[in-house]
C-alpha positions in Angstrom: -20.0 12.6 -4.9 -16.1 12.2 -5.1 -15.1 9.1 -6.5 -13.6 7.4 -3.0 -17.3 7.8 -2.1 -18.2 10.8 1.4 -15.4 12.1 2.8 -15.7 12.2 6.9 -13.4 15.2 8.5 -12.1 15.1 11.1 -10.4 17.6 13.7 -9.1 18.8 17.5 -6.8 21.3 17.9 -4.2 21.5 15.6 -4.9 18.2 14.0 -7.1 17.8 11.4 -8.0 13.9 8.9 -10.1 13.2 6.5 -11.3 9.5 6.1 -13.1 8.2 2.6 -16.2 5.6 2.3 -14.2 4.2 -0.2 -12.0 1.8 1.7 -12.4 3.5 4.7 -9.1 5.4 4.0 -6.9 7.6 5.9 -6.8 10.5 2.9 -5.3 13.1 4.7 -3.6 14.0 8.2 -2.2 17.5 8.6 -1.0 19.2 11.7 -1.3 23.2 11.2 -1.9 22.7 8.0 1.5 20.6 7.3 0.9 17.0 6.0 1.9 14.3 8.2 1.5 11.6 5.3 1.3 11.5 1.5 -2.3 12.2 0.3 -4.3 12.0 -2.8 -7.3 13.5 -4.4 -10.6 12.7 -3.5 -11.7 11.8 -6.9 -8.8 9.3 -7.4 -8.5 6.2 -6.1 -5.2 5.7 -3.6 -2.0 5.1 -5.8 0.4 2.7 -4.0 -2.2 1.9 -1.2 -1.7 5.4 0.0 -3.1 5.3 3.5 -5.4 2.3 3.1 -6.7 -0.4 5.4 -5.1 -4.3 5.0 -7.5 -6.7 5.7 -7.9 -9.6 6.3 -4.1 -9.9 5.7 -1.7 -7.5 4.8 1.1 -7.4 2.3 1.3 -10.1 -0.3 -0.2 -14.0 -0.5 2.1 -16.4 -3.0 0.3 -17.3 -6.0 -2.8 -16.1 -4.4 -2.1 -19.9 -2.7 -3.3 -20.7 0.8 -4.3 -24.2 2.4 -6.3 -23.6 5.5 -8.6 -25.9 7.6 -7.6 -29.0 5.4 -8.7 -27.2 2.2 -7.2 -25.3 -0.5 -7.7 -22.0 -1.4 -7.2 -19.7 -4.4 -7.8 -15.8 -4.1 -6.9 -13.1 -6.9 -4.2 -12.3 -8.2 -4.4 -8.7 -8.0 -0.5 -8.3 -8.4 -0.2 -9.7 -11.5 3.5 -8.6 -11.7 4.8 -11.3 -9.0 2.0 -13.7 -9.6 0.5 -12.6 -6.1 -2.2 -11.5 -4.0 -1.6 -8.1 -2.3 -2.6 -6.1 0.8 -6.4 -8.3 1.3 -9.7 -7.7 0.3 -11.7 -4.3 1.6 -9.3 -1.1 -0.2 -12.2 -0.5 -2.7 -15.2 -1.4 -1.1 -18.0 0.6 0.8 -17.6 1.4 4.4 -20.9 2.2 6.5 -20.9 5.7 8.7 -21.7 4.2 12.4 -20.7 7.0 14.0 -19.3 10.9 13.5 -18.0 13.6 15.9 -16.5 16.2 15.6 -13.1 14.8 16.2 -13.8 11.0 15.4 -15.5 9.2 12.8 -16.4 5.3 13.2 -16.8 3.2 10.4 -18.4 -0.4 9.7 -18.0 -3.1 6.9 -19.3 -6.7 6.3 -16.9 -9.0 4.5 -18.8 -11.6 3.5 -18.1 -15.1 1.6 -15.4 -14.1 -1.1 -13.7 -16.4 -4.2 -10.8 -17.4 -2.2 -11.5 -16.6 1.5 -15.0 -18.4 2.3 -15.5 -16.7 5.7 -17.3 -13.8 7.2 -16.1 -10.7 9.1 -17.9 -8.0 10.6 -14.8 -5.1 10.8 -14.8 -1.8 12.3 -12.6 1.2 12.4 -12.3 4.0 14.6 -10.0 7.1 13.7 -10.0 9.5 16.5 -8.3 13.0 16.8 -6.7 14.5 20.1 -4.9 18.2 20.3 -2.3 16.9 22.1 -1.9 13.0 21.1 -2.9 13.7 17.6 -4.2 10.6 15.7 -5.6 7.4 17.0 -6.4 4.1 14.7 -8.6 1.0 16.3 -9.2 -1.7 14.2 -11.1 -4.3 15.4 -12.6 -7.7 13.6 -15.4 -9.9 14.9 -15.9 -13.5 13.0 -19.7 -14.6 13.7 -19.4 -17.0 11.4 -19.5 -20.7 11.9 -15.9 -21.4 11.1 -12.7 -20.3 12.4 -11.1 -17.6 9.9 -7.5 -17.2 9.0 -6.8 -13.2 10.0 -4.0 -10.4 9.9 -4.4 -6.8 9.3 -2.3 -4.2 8.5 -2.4 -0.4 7.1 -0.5 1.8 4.6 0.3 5.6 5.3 3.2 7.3 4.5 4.8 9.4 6.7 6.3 12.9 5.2 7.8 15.8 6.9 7.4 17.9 3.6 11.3 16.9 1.9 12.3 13.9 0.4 13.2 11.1 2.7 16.5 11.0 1.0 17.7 13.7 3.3 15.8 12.8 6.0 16.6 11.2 9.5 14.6 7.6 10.3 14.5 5.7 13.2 13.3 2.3 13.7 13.6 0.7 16.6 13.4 -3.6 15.7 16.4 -6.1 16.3 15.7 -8.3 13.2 14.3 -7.7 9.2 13.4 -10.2 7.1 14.8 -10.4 4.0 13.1 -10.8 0.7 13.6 -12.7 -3.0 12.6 -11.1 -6.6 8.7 -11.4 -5.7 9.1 -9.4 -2.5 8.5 -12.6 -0.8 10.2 -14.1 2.3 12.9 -15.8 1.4 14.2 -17.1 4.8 13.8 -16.5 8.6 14.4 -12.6 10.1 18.0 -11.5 10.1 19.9 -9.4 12.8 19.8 -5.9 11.6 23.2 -5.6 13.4 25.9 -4.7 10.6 23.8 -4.5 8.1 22.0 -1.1 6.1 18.9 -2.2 7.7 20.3 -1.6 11.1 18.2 1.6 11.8 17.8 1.4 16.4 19.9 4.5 16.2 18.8 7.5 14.3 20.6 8.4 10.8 20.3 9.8 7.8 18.0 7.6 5.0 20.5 8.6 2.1 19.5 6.5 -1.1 18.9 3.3 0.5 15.7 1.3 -0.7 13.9 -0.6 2.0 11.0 -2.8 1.3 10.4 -5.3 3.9 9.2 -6.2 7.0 10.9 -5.6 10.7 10.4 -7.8 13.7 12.1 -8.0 16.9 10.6 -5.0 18.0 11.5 -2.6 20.5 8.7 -1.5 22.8 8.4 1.6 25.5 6.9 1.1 28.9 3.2 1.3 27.2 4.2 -1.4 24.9 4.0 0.4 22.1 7.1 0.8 19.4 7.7 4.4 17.8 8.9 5.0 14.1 10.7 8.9 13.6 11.2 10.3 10.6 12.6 13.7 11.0 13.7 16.7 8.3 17.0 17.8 7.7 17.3 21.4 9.7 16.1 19.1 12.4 13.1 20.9 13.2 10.2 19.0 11.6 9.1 15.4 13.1 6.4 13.0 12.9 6.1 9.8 14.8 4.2 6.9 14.0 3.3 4.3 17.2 1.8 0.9 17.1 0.7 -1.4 20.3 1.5 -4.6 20.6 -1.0 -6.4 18.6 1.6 -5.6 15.7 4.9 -7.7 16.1 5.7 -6.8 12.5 6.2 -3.6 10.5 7.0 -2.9 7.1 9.1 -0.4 5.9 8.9 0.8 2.6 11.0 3.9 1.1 8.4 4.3 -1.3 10.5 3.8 -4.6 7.6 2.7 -6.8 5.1 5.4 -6.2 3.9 7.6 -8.6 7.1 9.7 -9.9 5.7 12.5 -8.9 5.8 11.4 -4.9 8.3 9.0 -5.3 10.5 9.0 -1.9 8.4 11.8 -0.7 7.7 9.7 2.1 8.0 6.7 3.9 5.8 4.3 4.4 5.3 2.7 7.7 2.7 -0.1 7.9 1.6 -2.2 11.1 1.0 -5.3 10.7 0.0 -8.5 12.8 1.8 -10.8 10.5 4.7 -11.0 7.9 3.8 -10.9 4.4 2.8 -14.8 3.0 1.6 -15.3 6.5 -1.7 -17.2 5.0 1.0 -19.1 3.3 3.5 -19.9 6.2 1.2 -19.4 9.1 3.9 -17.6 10.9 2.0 -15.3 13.2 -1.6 -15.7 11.7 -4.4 -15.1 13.8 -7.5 -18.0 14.0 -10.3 -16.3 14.8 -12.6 -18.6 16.1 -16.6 -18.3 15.7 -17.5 -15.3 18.7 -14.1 -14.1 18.9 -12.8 -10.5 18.1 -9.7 -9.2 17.2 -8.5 -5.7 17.7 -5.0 -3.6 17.3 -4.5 0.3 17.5 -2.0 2.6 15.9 -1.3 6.2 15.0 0.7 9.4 13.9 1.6 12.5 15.5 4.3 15.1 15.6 7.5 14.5 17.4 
């Protein structure tokens, strides 16, 4: 047994994933054998949140801090560093196999009462493979508890087209980003992206520039959904990352803390239905009432 628990492959066509019981993680994505995102081995656990599932909020808390329904709570710090609480609650824990064909594996997990968030989910995941479409990601929470829940989700891969990102082309189509302080916190409202380096609507080279925050303002296609390109430099390799519109928020992340040994080997590219400190701020956080679901979809394929 590999330490991040059964590993659940994946394939159609070209495509081919592996997804771990450990965190129910997106481990690996290839297309002909090319990775599409960073990967790790199966016997260690993801460095940097490589390809891992934010719930039930993504990015980081303040202090771990939160007031919600007229009480105070106080979750982990599990970023010691910047005194926070980071990317929710399920990365490590045991996902239950619902469901696995041969080009889509559904998976199951129970969050019950936790030190800090006393409320109870029933979550479930769905990644799903098409030859021409590629990958497909359906996250979906159900509260059937007896009080509303404060909710966001998010996820974690990192895109690669096999080069560092340095010399890559990005595109990200959003209007506004929001700016951070020395916590990687908010530290005021979203800014234009017009005239500044964040301003990334038009494709361009990624050069040295560090990006870790969160984009808004987004700007959708006809199907609603918003498309992220990072291509190679001969111009001959992309891969595309898509999110619908149950994500108004998406952090971009040029990767510059990784392991050194993948460090701006990709980019990450994270949905995310609320900006970081959200259980803080409240900007965008979801109440899921008792009986009510919540679901958002996302996914990678080549451009």
């Amino acid at each position: 047994m590999m330490l991040t628990g059964n590993q659940f492959e994946i394939a159609a066509g070209p495509y081919r994933a592996v997804i771990t019981e450990g965190g129910s993680g997106l481990r690996e994505l290839t297309h002909d054998g090319r990775a599409l995102i960073l990967t790790h081995d199966a016997d260690d656990p993801a460095p940097a949140a490589f390809g891992q599932l934010l719930v039930p909020w993504p990015n980081r808390v303040d202090h771990g801090r939160y007031s919600y329904g007229g009480r105070t709570h106080q979750l982990d710090i599990s970023e010691p560093p910047l005194d926070c609480a980071i990317h929710g609650l399920i990365r490590w824990v045991t996902w239950r196999l619902a469901a696995h064909e041969p080009d889509r594996v559904r998976l199951t997990h129970r969050l019950l009462s936790h030190g800090g968030y006393p409320f109870r989910l029933d979550l479930e995941v769905e990644y799903a493979l098409d030859a021409d479409s590629g990958l497909k990601v359906r996250l979906s929470a159900h509260n059937p508890g007896s009080c509303t829940a404060p909710y966001g989700h998010g996820a974690h891969p990192y895109l690669t087209v096999g080069e560092p990102i340095d010399s890559c082309t990005v595109s990200i189509p959003a209007d506004s980003y929001l700016p951070t302080d020395d916590r990687k916190l908010p530290s005021g409202p979203p800014v234009e992206v017009t005239g500044t380096a964040y301003d990334l609507r038009e494709r361009r080279t990624l050069g040295a520039q560090e990006i870790d925050n969160a984009y808004t303002g987004l700007l959708r296609n006809d199907d609603g959904r918003v498309r992220v390109r990072l291509t190679n430099s001969a111009g001959d390799r992309s891969v595309v990352f898509w999110m619908d519109e149950a994500h108004p928020w998406l952090e971009i992340y040029t990767a510059d803390e990784v392991p050194e040994d993948r460090r701006r080997l990709g980019l990450g590219v994270e949905p995310m239905t609320c900006p970081p400190n959200a259980f803080v701020s409240g900007i965008d956080l979801i109440d899921l009432k008792p009986g009510d679901t919540t679901t958002g979809s996302w996914g990678i394929m080549v451009g």
